[in-house]
ROSE-4610 file (N, C-alpha, C; in Angstrom, 1 decimal, always signed):
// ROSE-4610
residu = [X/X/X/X/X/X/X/X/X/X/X/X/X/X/X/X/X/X/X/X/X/X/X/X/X/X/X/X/X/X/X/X/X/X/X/X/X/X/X/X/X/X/X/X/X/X/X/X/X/X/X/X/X/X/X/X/X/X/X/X/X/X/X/X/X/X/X/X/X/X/X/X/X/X/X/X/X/X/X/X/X/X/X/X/X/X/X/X/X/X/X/X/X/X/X/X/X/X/X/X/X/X/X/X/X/X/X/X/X/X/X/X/X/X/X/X/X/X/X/X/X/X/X/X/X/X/X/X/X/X/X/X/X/X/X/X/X/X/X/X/X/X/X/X/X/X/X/X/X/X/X/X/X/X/X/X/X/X/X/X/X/X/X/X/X/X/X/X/X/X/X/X/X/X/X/X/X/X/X/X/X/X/X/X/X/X/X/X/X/X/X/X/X/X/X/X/X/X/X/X/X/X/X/X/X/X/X/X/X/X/X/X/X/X/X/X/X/X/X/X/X/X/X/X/X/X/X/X/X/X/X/X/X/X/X/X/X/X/X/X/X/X/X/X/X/X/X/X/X/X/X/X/X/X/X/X/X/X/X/X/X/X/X/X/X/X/X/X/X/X/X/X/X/X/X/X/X/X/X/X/X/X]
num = [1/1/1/2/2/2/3/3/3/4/4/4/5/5/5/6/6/6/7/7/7/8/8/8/9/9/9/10/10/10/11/11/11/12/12/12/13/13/13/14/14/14/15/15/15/16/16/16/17/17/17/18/18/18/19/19/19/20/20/20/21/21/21/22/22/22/23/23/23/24/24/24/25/25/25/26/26/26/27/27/27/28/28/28/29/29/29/30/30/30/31/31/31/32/32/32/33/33/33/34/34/34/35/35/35/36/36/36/37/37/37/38/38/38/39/39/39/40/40/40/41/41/41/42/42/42/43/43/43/44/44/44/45/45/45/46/46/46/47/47/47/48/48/48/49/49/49/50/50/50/51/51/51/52/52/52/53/53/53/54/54/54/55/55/55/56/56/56/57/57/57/58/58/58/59/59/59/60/60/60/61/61/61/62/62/62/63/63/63/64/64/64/65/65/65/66/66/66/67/67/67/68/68/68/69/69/69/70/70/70/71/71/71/72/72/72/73/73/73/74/74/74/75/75/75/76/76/76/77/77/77/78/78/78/79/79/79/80/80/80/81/81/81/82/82/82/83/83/83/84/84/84/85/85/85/86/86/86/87/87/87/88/88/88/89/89/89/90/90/90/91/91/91/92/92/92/93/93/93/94/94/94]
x = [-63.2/-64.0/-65.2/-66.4/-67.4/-67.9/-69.2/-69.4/-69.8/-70.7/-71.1/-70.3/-68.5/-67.9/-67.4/-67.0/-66.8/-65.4/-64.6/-63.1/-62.8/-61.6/-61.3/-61.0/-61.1/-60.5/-59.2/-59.6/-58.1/-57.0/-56.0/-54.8/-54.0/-54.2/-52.8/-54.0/-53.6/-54.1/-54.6/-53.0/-53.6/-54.7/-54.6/-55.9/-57.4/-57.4/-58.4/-58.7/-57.9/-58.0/-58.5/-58.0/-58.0/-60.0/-60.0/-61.5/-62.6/-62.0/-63.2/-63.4/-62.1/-61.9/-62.8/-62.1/-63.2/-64.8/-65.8/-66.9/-67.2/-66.5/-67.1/-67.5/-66.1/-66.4/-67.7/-68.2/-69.3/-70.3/-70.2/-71.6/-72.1/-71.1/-71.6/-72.0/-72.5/-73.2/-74.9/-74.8/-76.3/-76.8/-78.2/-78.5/-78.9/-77.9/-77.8/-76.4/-76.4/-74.9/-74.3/-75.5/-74.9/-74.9/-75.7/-75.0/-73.5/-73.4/-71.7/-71.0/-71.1/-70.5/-70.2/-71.5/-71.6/-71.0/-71.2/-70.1/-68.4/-67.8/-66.8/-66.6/-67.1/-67.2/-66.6/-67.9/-67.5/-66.7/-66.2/-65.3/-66.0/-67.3/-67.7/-67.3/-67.4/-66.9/-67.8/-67.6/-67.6/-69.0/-68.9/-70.1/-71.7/-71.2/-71.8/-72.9/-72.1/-72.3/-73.0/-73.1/-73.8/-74.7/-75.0/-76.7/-77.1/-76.7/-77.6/-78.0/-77.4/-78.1/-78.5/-78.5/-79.6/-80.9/-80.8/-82.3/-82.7/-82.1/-82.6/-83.3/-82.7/-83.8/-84.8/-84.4/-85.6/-87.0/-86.6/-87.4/-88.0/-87.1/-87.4/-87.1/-85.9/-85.7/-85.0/-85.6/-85.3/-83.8/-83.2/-82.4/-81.0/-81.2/-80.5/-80.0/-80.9/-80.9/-79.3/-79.1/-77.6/-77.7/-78.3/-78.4/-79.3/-80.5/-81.3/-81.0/-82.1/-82.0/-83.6/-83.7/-84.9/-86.1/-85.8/-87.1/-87.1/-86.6/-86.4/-85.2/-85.4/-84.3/-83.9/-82.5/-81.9/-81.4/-81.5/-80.7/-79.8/-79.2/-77.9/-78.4/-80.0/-80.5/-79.7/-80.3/-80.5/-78.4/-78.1/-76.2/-76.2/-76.0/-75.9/-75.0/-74.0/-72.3/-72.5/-72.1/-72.2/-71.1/-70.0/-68.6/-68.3/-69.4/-69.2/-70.1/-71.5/-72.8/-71.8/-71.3/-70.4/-69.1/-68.6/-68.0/-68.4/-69.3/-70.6/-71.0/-71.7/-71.8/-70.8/-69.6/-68.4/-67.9/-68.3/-68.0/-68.8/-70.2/-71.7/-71.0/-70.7/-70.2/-70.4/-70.9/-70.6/-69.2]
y = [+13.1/+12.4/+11.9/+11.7/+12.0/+10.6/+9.7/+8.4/+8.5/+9.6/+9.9/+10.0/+10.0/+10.1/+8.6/+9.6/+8.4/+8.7/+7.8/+7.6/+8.0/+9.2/+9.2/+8.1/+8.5/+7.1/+6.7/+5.3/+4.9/+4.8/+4.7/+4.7/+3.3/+3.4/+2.6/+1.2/+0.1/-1.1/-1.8/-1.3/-1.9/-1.1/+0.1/+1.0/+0.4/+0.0/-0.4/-1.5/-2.7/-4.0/-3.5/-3.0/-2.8/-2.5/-1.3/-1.0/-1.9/-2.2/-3.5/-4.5/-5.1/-6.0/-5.4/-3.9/-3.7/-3.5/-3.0/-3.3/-4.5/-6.0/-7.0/-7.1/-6.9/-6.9/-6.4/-5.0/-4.0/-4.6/-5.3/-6.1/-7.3/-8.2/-9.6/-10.2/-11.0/-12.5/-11.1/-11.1/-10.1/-11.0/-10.7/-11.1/-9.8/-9.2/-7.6/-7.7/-8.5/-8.3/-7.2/-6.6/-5.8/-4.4/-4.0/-2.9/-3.2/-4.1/-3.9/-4.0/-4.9/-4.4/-3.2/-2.6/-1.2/-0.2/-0.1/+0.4/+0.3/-1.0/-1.1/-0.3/-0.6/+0.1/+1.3/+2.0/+3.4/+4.3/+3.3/+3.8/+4.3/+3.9/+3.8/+3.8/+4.2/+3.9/+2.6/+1.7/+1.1/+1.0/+2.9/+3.0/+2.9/+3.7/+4.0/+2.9/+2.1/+0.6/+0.2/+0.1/-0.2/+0.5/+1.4/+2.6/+1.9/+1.9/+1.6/-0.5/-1.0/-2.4/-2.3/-1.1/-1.3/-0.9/+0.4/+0.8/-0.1/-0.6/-2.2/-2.9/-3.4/-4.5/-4.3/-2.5/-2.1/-1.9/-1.6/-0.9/-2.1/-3.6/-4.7/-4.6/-3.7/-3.5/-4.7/-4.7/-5.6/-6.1/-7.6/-8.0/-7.7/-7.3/-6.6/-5.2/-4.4/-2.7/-3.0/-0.9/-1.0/+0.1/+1.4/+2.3/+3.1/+3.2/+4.3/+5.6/+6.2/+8.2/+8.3/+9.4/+9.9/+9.4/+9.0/+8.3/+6.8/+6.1/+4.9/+4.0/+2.2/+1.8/+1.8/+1.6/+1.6/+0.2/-0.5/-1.8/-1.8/-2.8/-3.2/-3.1/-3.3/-3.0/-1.5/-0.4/+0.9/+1.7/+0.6/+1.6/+0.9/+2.5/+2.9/+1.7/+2.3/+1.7/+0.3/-0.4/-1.7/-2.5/-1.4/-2.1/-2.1/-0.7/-0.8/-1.5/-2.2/-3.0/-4.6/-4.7/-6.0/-6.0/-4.9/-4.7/-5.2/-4.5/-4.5/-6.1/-6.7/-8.4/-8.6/-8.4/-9.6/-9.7/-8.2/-8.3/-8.3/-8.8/-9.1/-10.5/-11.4/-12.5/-13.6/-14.7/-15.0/-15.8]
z = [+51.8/+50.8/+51.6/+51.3/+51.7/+51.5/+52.0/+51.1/+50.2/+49.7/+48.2/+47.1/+47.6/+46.3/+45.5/+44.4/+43.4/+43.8/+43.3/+42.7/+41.9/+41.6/+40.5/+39.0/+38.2/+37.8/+38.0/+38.0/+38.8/+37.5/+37.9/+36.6/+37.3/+38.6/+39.2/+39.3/+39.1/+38.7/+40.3/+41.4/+42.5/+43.3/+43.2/+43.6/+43.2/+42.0/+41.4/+42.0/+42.3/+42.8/+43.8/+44.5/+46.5/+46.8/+45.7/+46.0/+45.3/+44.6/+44.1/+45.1/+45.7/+47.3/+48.3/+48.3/+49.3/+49.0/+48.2/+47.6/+47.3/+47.4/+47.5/+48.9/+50.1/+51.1/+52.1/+51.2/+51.8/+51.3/+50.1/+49.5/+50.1/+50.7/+50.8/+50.1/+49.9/+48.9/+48.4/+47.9/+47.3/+45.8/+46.0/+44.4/+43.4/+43.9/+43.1/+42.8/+42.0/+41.7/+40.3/+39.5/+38.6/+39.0/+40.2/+41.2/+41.9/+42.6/+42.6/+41.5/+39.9/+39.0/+38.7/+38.6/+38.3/+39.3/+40.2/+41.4/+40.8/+41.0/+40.3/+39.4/+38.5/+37.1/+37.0/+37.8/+38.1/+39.4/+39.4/+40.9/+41.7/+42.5/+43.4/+44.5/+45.7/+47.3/+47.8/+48.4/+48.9/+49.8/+50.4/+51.1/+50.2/+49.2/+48.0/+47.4/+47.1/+47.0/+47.7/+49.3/+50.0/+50.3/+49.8/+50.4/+49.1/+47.9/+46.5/+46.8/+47.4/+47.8/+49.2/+50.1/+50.8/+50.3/+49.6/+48.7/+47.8/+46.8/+46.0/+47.3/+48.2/+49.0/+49.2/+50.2/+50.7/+49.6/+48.2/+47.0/+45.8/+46.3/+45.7/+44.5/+44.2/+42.7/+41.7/+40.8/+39.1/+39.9/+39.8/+40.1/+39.2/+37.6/+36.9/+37.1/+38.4/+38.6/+38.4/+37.8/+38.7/+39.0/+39.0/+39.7/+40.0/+41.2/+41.1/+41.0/+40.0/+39.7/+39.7/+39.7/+39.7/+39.7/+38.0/+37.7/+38.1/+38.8/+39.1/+38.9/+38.9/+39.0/+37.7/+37.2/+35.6/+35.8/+34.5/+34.7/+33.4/+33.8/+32.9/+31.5/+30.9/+30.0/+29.4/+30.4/+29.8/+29.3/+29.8/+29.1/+27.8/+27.4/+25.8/+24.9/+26.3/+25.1/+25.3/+24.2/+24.5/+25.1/+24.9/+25.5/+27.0/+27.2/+28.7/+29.3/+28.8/+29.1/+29.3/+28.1/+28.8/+29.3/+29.7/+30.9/+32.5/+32.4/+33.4/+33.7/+32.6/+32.2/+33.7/+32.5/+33.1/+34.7/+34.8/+36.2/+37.5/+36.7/+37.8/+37.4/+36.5/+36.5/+38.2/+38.3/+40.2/+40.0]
């Protein structure tokens, strides 16, 4: 596994804990906190997490970002679903 990958989705509940633990751990205190939501969210690695808040610092991106693509940063604005937008919410929560 590579740091680029994601996590399958998890089924087992402690899996899920463990890597969210560790993705806080990789994050630190950040005022990007709906990128590590969103990491979470999507079963992100840990490392993962940390290249997307080192590029927010470095890129000074919208403190709402949660992930850059192409055309720039996306924020918690731009997800469709609204179940998963306040998913997202709850768990940028401090």
């Amino acid at each position: 596994m590579t740091d680029d990958s994601v996590i399958p989705r998890l089924t087992d509940a402690a899996a899920n804990a463990a890597n969210c633990l560790a993705i806080d751990r990789e994050a630190g205190d950040t005022r990007y906190r709906h990128i590590v939501a969103w990491g979470k969210f999507l079963g992100f690695t840990p490392a993962t997490v940390r290249r997307e808040l080192d590029r927010a610092e470095a890129e000074n991106a919208p403190t709402n970002a949660i992930q850059r693509f192409d055309d720039g940063w996306h924020t918690v604005d731009t997800i469709a679903n609204e179940a998963n937008r306040a998913r997202v919410e709850e768990l940028a929560r401090p």
